[in-house]
Every structure is written in C-alpha cells, then in structure tokens.
N, C-alpha and C positions, 0 to 999 in steps of 0.2 A: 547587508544581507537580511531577506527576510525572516523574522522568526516563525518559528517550527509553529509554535499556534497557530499564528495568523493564517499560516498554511495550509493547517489541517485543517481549521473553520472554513477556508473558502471550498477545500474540497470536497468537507462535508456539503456545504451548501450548493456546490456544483450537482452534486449525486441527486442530494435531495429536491432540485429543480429540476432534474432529469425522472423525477417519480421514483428515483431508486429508495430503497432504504441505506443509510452509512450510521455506522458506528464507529465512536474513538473504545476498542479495545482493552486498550492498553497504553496510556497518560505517559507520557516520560518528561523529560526536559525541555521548558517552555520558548526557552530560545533556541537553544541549537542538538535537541533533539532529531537520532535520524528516525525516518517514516519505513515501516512497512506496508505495502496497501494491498487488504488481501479481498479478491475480489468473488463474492459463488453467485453462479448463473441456476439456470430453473434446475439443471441436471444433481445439482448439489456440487459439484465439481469445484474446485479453489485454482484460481490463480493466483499465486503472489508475487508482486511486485515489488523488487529490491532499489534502491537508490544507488549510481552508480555514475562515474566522471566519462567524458567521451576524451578526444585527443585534445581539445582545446578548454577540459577544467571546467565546462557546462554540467548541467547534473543531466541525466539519462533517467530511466528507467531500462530495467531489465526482467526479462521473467525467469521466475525461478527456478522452472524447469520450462524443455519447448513445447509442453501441453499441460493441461490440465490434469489436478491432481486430487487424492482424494483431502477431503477438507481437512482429516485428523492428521494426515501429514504436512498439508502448510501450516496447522496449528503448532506440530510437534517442534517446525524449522523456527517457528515469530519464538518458541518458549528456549529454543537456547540462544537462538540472538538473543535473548531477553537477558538471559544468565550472564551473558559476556556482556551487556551494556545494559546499564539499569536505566538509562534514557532515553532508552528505544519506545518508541510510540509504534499502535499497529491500528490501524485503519481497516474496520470490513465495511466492504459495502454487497448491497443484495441487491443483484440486479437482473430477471430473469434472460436479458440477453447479452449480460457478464459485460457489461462497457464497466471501462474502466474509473475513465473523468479524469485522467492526469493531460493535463497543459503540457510537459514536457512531452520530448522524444520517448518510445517505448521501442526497445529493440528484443527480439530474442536470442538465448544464449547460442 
C-alpha cells in the first residue's frame, strides 16, 4: 500500500502542475494517514473530499455534501475529524475552476 505522504506529494504536485495553488493543511501520519482534500474554486466556496471504500475495497472519493459549501464549514467538518483522529491530513488546494486532481473515482453522496 502506498503511503499517506507519498500520496499527498504527488497530489500536491498534480495541483501544482495544473497552476493550482495546494496546501498540506494539516500533517498527520506519514504512512497510513487518512486524507481530506478540501478544494475552493474563484467563488470562495469549499468542496471537501472524503475518502471512502466502493463494493470491491478500492478507495473512492465522496463529496461531503452534494454542493459546495461555505469554506468555514468544511473547515469546521477537517477540525472534528481532526479531534476523532489525530492522523488525519487535510489537503487544500485553490483552484479558481475547483478541479479537484484526485486519480481516484469521485462520487457524490
């Protein structure tokens, strides 16, 4: 399994070869840390992306609500995953037309 860093480096670097801006947030556990990836487009608006298994044990992506939200409340959702797992990593990236850059499946709730 890949670790959680290696992870995040390439997603950073996806972003940031797409012109976006990304940040690592929020550092957690370098191997098997889970990701949050919380995305604001021009509007200021937050998407966040939860990690999630489909029916055969792949990872997914899922959005955290089925539209965009305002930033301080996906801030509020990354700060009590945070509380409930202290190896939680959260990924923003800034991207004025909100792409995401995850390789995996992204589905909505």
């Amino acid at each position: 399994m890949l670790k959680t860093k290696i992870w995040v480096d390439a997603l950073v670097r996806r972003a940031e070869s797409g012109l976006a801006a990304a940040y690592v947030i929020r550092h957690g556990d370098e191997d098997a840390g889970a990701v949050l990836v919380k995305v604001v487009a021009a509007d200021r608006l937050a998407r966040l992306y939860v990690p999630a298994r489909d029916e055969h044990g792949e990872r997914i992506w899922q959005m955290f609500r089925k539209s965009a939200v305002p930033e301080s409340e996906a801030d509020a959702y990354c700060e009590k995953r945070h509380q409930d797992d202290p190896d939680l990593w959260v990924v923003e990236i800034e991207d004025r037309d909100g792409r995401h850059f995850l390789t995996e499946p992204v589905e909505k709730l």
